[in-house]
C-alpha positions as CSV (number, residue, x, y, z in Angstrom):
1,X,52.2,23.6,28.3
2,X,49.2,24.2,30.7
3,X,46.8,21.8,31.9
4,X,43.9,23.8,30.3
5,X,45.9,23.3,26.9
6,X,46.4,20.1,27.3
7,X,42.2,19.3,28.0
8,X,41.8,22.1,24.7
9,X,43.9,19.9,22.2
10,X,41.5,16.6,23.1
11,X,38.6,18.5,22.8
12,X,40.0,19.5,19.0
13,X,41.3,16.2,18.5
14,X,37.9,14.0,19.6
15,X,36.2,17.0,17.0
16,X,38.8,16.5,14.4
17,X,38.0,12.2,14.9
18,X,34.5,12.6,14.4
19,X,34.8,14.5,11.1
20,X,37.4,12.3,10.1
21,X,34.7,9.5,10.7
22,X,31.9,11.6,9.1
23,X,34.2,11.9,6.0
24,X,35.5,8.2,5.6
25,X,31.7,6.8,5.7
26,X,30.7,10.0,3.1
27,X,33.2,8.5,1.2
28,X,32.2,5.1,1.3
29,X,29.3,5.9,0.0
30,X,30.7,8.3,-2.6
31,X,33.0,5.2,-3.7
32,X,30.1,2.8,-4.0
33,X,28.0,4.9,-5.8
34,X,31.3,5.5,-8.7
35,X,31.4,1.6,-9.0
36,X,27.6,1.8,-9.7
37,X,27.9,4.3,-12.2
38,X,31.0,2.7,-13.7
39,X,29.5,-0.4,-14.4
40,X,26.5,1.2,-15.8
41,X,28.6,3.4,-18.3
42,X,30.7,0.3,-19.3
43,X,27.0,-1.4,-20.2
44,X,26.4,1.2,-22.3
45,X,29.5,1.6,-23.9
46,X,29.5,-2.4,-25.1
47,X,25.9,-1.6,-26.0
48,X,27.0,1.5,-28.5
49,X,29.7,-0.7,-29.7
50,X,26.8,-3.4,-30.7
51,X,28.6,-6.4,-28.6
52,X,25.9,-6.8,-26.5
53,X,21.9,-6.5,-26.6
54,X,20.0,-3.1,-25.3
55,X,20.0,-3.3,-21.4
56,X,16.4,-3.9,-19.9
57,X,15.1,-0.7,-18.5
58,X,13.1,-2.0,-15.0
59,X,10.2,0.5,-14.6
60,X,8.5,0.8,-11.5
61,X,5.1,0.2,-13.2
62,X,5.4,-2.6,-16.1
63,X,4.7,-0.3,-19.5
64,X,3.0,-2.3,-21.9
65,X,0.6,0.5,-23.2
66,X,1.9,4.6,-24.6
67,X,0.8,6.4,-21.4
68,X,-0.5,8.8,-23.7
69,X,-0.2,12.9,-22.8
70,X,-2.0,12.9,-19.4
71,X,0.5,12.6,-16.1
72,X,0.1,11.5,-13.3
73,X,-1.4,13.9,-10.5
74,X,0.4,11.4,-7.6
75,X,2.3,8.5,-7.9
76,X,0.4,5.4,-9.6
77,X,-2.4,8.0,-10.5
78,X,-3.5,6.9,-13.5
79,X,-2.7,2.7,-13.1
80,X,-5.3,3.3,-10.9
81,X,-7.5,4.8,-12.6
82,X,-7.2,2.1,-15.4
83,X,-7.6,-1.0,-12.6
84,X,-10.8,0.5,-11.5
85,X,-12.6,1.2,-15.1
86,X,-10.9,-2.8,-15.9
87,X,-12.6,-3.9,-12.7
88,X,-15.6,-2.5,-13.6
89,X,-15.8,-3.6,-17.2
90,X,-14.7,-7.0,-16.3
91,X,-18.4,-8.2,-15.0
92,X,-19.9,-7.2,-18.3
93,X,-17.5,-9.3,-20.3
94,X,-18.4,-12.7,-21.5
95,X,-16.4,-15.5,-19.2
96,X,-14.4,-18.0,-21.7
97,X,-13.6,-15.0,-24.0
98,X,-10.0,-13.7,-24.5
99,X,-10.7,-9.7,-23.5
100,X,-12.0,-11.5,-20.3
101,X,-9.1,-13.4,-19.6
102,X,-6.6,-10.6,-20.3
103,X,-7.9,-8.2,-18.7
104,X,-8.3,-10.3,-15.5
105,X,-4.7,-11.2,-16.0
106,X,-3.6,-7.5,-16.0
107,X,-5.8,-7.0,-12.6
108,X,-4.5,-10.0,-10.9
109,X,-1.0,-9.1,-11.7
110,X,-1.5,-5.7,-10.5
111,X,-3.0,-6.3,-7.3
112,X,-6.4,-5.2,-8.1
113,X,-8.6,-6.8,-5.6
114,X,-6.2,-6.8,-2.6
115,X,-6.9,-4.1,-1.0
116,X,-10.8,-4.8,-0.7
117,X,-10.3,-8.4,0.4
118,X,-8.0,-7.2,3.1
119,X,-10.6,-4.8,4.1
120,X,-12.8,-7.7,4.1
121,X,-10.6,-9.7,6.5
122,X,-10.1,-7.0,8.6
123,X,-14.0,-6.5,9.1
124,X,-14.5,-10.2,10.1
125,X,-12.4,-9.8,11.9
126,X,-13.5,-7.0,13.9
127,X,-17.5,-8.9,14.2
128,X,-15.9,-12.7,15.2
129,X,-17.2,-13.2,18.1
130,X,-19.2,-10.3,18.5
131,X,-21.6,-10.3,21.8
132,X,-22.1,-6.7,22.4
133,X,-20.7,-3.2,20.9
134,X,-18.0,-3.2,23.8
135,X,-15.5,0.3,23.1
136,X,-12.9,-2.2,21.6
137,X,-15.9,-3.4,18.8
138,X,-17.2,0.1,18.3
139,X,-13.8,2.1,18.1
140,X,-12.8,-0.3,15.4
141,X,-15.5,-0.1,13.3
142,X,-15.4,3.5,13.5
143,X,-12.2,3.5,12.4
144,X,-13.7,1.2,9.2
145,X,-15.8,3.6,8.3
146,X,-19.0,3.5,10.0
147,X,-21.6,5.8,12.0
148,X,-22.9,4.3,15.1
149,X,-26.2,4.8,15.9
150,X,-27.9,3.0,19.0
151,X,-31.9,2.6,19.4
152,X,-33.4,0.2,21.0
153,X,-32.4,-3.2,21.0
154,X,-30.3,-2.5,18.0
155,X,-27.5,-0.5,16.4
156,X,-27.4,0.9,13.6
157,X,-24.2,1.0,11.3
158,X,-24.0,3.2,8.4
159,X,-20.7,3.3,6.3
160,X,-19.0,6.3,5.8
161,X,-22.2,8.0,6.9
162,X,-24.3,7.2,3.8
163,X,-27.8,5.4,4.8
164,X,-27.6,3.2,0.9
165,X,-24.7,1.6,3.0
166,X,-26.8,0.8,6.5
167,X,-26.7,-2.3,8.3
168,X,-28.6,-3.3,11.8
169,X,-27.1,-5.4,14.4
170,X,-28.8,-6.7,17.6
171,X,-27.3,-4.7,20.7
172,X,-26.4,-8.4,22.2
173,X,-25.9,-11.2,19.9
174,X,-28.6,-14.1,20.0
175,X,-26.1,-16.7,19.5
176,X,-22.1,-17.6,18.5
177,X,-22.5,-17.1,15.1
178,X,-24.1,-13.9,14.8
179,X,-20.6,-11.9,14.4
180,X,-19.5,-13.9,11.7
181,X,-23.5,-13.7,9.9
182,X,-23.1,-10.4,10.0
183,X,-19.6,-9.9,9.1
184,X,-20.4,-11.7,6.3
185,X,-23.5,-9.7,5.3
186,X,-21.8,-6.4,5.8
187,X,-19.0,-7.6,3.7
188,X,-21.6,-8.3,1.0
189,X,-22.8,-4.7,1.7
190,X,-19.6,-2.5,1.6
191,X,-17.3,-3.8,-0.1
């Protein structure tokens, strides 16, 4: 044998290790997912045979209503859709009443406010300690949603670029509280 054969067989043994590795975790995997399946069929086989009650099916969204004909357009499409219309009719039903109640169950156990009282943090967050519209301050705002325009001694911030959504803020704040006034007021605003 030559030397050059010699370096040729470990190059073909180092490959032939890898795939052997490659296939022993595939396999793993492959042997995990048979136990899974295994135990599932044997679930189902002791629920044909009647020795045991119908397994619980875990849905990713908790069904307690016929989703009717209409799917979904993305993921969650039309939970959200409900949330909204049962956030909005929740204000015009009577507090102490049982439609009330449920339906603010259903929105609290769905997560229905979360997303705007985060948003409201955040924005606080952003005004605490506000003394002038430094590019930290304004940059993040932008990001928030709102068009920053500058006249005189104040700014003026308009969400998402719609003037029913304006608010005005002093260039340089009159005193330690003014951030947190106005992250407050803007809260009120927008969200």
């Amino acid at each position: 044998m030559k030397p050059g054969d010699v370096e040729s067989l470990k190059k073909e043994l180092s490959i032939l290790r890898q795939k052997y590795d490659s296939l022993e975790k595939e396999t793993g995997h492959l042997r995990k997912r048979y136990d899974e399946l295994k135990e599932e069929y044997e679930k189902l086989q002791q629920y044909i045979a009647g020795s045991v009650q119908p397994p619980r099916v875990e849905y990713e969204e908790a069904q307690f209503i016929e989703p009717g004909a209409e799917n979904d357009f993305y993921t969650g499409e039309r939970k959200d859709i409900l949330l909204s219309v049962l956030e909005d009719a929740l204000a015009s039903l009577k507090p102490g009443s049982r439609r009330r109640d449920v339906v603010a169950s259903v929105i609290a156990a769905n997560g229905g406010g979360e997303k705007q009282r985060a948003r409201e943090k955040e924005l606080k967050a952003i005004l605490r300690g506000y003394v002038s519209m430094d590019a930290s301050v304004r940059t993040r705002l932008q990001k928030f949603g709102f068009v920053i325009n500058g006249a005189g001694k104040h700014y003026n911030l308009v969400y998402y670029g719609d003037n029913r959504y304006a608010y005005t803020i002093a260039k340089t704040a009159g005193d330690g509280r003014a951030g947190v006034n106005a992250g407050a007021s803007i809260a009120t605003l927008v969200l």
